[in-house]
N, C-alpha and C positions, 0 to 999 in steps of 0.2 A: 639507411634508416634516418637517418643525421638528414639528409637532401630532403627528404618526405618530411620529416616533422616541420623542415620552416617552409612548407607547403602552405600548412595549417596558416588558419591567420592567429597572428602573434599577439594581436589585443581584436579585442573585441569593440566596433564603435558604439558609443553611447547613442539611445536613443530614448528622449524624451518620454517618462513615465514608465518605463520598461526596465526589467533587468535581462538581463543573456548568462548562461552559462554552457558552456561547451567543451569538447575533448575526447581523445581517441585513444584506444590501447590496442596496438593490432594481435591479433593471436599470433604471428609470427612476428621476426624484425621488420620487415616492412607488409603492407597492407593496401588493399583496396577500399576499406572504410573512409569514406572523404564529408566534410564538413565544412561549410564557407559562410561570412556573413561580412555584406557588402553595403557599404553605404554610397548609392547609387545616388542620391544627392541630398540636399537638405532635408524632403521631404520622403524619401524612398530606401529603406534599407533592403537586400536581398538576402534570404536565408535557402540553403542548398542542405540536403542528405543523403548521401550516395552509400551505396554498397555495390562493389563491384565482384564478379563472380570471379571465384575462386581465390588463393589466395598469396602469400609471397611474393617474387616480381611481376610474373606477368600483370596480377592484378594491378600493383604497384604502378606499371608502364600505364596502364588504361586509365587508373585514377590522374594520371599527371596527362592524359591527352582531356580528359573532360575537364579538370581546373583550366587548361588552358585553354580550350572554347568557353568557357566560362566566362575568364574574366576579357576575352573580347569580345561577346555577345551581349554581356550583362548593362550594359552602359546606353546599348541602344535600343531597348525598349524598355517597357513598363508590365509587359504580357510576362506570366512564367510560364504559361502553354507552349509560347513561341521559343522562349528559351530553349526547355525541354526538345522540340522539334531542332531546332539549330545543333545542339549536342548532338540527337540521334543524327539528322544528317551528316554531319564529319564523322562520326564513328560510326553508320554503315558503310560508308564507301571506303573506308581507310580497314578496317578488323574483319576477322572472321565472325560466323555468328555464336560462337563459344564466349568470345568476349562482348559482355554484355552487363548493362548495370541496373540496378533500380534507382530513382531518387526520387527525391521531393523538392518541389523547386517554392518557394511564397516569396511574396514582396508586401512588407507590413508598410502603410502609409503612417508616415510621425503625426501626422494633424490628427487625423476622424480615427485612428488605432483599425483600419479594416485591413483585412489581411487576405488576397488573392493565393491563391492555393491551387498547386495542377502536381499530379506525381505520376508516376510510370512504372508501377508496379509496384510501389517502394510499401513498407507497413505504415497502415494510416497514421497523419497527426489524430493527436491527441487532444483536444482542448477539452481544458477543465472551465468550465462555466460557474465561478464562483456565487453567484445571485441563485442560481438554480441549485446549487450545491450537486451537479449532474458535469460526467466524462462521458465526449461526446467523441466517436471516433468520424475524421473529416477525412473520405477519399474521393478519387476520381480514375476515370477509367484511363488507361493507357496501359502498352505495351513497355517492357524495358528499352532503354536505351542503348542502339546498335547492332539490334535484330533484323528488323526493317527502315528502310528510308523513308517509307512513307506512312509510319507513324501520324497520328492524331491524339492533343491532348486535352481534354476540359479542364476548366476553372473553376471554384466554387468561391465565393466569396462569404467573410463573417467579422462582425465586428468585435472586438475586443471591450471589455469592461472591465472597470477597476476590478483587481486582485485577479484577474484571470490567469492562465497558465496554456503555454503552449509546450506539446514533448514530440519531438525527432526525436527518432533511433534508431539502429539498424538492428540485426536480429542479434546480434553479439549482447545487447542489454538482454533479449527474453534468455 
């Protein structure tokens, strides 16, 4: 449990007109629930939302093989479709198809606030559209991650406004 918690990222980076809040309580001692935000460079932060199937170590073992494709994919592009595909490829050729996750992958730009969005099963974000005073649910189609290898995933793109709100979560919140 101790290993997995400094998994989690330990601060949160700052991003220009934004706030982040984040954090996990697994149903057992350790979990599949995984959460990452990555600041891929001055202009690029990356936000992840995993739920991995089932629960205890195994899960635990799968969540700690996606963090680590994670954070060696996440640097070299700008796509979260391709991310998502990069994950599912290591974890089909490596796991059974029992082991298997949903997630949400975005990369919010600092400058213009537009936020790329691609998930894989995962339950939709949420964006709350504070000018409309309207929650909009934001998904896209894809398969979990490390069922098939040859997985495809869309993107949706949308721009942010002041006082807007974005919610991940796994089904442990409903």
């Amino acid at each position: 449990a101790q290993v997995q918690q400094k998994l989690f990222p330990q601060t949160i980076p700052a991003i220009n007109r934004c706030l982040i809040a984040a954090g996990s309580k697994p149903a057992k001692v350790v979990g599949g629930d995984y959460y990452d935000i990555l600041k891929i460079n001055s202009e690029l932060t990356l936000g992840v939302m995993c739920d991995v199937a089932g629960k205890g170590i195994p899960a635990s073992l799968v969540m700690v093989m996606i963090r680590t494709i994670l954070h060696i994919v996440a640097y070299s592009t700008k796509d979260p479709a391709k991310i998502l595909r990069l994950i599912n490829s290591g974890l089909s050729k490596s796991l059974s198809v029992e082991n298997y996750a949903t997630m949400s992958v975005f990369i919010h730009n600092n400058t213009d606030h537009s936020i790329q969005y691609a998930n894989a099963a995962h339950i939709p974000m949420i964006h709350y559209n504070q000018k409309k005073n309207e929650l909009i649910k934001i998904d896209t189609k894809g398969l979990p991650v490390g069922l098939e290898n040859k997985n495809t995933y869309e993107i949706k793109t949308l721009h942010l406004e002041a006082d807007d709100l974005l919610f991940l979560y796994t089904d442990g919140i409903t």
